[in-house]
N, C-alpha and C positions, 0 to 999 in steps of 0.2 A: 418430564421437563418439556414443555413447549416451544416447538421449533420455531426460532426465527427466517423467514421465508422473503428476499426481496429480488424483485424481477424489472432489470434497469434494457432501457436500449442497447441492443448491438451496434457498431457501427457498419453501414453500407455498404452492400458489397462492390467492390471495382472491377468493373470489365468481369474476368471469368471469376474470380476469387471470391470467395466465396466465404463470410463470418460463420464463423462455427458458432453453435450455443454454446455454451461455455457453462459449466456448475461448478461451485468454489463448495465446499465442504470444510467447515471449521466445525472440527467434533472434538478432536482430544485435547485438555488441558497441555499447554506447556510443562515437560518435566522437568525436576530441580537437579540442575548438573553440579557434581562438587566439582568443576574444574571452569571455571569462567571464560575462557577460549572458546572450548563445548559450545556453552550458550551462545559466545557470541556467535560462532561458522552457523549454529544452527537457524539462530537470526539472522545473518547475513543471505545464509540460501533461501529460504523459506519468504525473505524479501526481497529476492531476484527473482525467484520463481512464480511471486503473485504479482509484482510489477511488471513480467512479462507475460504474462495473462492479463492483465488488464490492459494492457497497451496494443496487443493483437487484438481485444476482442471490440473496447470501447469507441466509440465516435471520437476523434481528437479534440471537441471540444469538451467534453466528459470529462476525457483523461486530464485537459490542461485545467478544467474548473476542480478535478478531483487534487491536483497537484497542490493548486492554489488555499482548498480547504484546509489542505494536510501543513503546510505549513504558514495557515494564520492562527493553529491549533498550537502549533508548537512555538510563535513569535516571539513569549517569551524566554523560552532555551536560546532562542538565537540570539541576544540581547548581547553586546560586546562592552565589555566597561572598560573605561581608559581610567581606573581610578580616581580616588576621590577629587571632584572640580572644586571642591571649595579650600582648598590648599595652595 
């Protein structure tokens, strides 16, 4: 299987501090939890943990263009209906 390989800007370093390189490593498929909880803590950390990698390591304006992709991707999930208007 052929590795997908992409290599984005760090952000800046400040004063002493200093960006690390940073390598994300997405290898194993997601496994099938019979307990739905399971799934979700394991997505919930697994989504703390890369949103805090990306947030340490990106330019702020990355992170806020990357924000902004992520949900004009999802717009319609967010979609709120007040029930039917023609009633």
């Amino acid at each position: 299987m052929e590795e997908n390989k992409l290599e984005i800007y760090k952000g800046q370093s400040i004063g002493k501090s200093q960006t690390e390189d940073t390598t994300i490593i997405f290898k194993n498929e997601f496994p099938q939890f019979k307990d739905l909880e399971k799934s979700t803590k394991v997505f919930n950390n697994e989504a703390d943990f890369l949103e805090n990698a990306l947030n340490n390591v990106l330019p702020g304006g990355t992170y806020n263009a990357l924000l902004c992709a992520m949900l004009k991707r999802k717009q319609g999930h967010l979609v709120v209906s007040f029930g039917d208007k023609g009633k």
